[in-house]
C-alpha positions in Angstrom: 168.7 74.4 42.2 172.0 73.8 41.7 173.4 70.3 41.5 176.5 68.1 42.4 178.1 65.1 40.9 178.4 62.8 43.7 182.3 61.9 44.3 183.1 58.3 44.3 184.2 56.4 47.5 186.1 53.3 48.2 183.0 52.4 49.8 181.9 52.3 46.5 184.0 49.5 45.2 183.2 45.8 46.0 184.0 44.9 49.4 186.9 42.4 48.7 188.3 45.5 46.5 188.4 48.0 49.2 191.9 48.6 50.8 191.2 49.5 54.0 189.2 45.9 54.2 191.7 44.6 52.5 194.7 45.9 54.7 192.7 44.6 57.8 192.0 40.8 56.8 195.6 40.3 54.8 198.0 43.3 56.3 199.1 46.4 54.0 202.1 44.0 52.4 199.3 42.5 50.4 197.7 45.8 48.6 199.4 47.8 45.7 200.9 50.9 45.5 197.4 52.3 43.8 195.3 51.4 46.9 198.0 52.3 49.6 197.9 55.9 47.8 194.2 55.5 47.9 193.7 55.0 51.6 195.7 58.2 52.0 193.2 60.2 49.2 190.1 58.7 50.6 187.8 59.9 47.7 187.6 60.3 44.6 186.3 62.0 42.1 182.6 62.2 40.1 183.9 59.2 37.8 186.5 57.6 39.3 187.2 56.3 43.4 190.0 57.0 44.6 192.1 53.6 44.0 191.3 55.0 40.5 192.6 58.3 40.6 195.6 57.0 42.7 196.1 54.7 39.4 196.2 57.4 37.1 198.9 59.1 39.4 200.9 56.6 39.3 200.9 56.4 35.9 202.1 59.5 35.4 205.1 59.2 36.7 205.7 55.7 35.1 204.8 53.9 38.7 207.6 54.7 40.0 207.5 56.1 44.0 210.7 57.7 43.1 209.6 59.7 40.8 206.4 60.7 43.0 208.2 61.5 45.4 209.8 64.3 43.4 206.6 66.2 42.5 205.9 69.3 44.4 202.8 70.2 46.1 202.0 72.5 43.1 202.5 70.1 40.6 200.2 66.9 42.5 197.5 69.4 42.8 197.7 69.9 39.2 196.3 66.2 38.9 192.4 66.4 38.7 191.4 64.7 41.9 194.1 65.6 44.3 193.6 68.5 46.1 195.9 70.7 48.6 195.1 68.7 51.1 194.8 65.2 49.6 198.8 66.5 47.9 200.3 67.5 51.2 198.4 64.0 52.9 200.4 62.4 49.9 203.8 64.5 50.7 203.6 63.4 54.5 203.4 59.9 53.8 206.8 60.4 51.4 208.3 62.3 53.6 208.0 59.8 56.7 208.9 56.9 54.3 212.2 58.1 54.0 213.1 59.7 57.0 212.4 55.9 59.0 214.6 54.9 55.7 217.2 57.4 56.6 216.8 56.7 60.5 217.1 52.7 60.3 220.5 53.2 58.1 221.9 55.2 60.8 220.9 53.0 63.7 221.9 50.1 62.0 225.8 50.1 61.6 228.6 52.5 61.9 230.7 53.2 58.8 232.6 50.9 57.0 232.9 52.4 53.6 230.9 54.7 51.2 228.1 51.9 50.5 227.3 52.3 54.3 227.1 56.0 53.4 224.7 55.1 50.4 222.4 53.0 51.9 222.1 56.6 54.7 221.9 59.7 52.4 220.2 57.8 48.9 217.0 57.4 50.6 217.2 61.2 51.9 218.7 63.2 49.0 218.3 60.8 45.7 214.7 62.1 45.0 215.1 66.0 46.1 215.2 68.7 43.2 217.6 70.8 44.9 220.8 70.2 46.2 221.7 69.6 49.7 225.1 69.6 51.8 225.4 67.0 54.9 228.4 66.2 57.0 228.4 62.9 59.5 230.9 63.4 62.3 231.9 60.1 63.7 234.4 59.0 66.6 237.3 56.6 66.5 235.4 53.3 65.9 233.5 55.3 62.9 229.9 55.4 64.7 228.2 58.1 63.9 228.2 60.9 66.4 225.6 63.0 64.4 224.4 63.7 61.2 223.8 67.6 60.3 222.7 69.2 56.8 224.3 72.6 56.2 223.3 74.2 53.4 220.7 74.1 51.2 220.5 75.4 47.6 218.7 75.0 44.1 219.4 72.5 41.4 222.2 73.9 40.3 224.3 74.2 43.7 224.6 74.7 47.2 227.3 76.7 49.1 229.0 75.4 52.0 231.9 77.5 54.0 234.9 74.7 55.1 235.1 77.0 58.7 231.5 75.8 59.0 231.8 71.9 58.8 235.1 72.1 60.7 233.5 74.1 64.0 230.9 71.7 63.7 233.6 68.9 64.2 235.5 70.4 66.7 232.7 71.3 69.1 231.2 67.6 68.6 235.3 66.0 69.1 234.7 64.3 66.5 237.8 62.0 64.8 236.6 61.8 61.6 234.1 63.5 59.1 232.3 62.7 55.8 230.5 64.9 53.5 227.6 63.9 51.3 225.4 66.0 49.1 223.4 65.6 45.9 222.9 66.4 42.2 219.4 66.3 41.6 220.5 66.2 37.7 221.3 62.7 38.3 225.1 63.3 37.0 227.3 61.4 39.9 230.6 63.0 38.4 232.1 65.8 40.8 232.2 69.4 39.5 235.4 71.4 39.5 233.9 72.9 43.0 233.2 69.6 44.7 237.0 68.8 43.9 237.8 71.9 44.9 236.0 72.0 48.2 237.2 68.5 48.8 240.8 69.8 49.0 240.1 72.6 51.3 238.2 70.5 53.6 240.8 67.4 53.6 243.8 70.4 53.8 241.3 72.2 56.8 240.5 68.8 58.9 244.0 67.6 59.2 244.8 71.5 61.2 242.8 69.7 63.8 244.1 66.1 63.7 240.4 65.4 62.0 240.0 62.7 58.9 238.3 63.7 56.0 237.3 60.4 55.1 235.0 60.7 52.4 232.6 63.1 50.1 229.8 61.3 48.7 227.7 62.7 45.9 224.4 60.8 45.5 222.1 60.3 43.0 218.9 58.3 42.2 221.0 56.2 40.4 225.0 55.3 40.6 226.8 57.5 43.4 230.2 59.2 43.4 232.7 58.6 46.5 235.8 60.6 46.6 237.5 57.8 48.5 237.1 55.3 46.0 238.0 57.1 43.7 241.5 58.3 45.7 240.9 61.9 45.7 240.7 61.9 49.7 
């Protein structure tokens, strides 16, 4: 008869070691990033638990939650131990970390300058390998009257029609717009077509009495604003 290796459990670890016991008596500020990822796993594997695999996925991408968050469900389920399902559990998690990220910037101040933009789109766009095109529309105090993405593309570009951005603006009376997207190479500096489209988009807003008052290009690292650097 065929036999299985019995897969380890959290259960299996001391009890002052287990995370979910842990999170209980001293609240989930006091556990690591390892056995936060391992609650969401829940098992492990023949040889290790799954604060242990959770470990050894961290390592991989030098512990860095960034950097997790950049895998694809292809390549987490390339790590022995995770499964589809333990991956996409893993992906969820991400995914709601940085939309209440993106959703407490927005809710928290209206705009006063492109580090108000920043603190919005880095937690959204910094970790995404492919590029993506947002516009904020705001009124005449600079609140945000709503946030929209437009295009999507791969990691080399995304294409965004001016016509596009302006409707948008016009249906929504907005005063003022900004436009943000991301270079997943981590390059902050403006391409020839990001300058360009920054022109046509200042030249098409002003038609309509609207300020262009800033494209942002964002990175996991140092960010680019047009503004600040007097090109709108």
């Amino acid at each position: 008869m065929e036999s299985y290796s019995k897969r380890l459990t959290i259960k299996d670890l001391a009890e002052d070691d287990r995370p979910r016991e842990k999170m209980e008596r001293k609240g989930a500020a006091s556990l690591s990033d390892a056995e936060l990822i391992g609650i969401l796993l829940r098992v492990g594997n023949a040889n290790e638990t799954a604060v242990e695999v959770a470990q050894r996925l961290l390592s991989s991408v030098n512990q860095s939650l960034n950097e997790l968050a950049r895998l694809s469900l292809g390549q987490l389920t390339r790590i022995k131990g995770i499964g589809k399902t333990k991956a996409i559990t893993i992906l969820a998690a991400l995914e709601l970390g940085r939309r209440r990220s993106a959703e407490g910037a927005v809710n928290r101040e209206r705009i006063f300058s492109s580090r108000s933009v920043i603190e919005i789109f880095q937690p959204m766009l910094s970790d995404l390998p492919y590029e993506e095109f947002w516009v904020l529309l705001l009124n005449k105090s600079n609140k945000v009257i709503e946030r929209a993405k437009l295009s999507q593309g791969g990691v080399g570009g995304t294409v965004v029609d001016p016509k596009i951005v302006l409707k948008l603006a016009v249906e929504r009376l907005a005063s003022a717009l900004i436009v943000v997207h991301n270079h997943p190479s981590g390059n902050p500096q403006p391409s020839d077509k990001d300058i360009a489209l920054t022109k046509k988009l200042r030249n098409a807003s002003e038609f309509f009495d609207i300020s262009l008052l800033d494209h942002v290009i964002i990175t996991d690292g140092e960010c680019y604003s047009f503004a600040d650097n007097g090109i709108v």
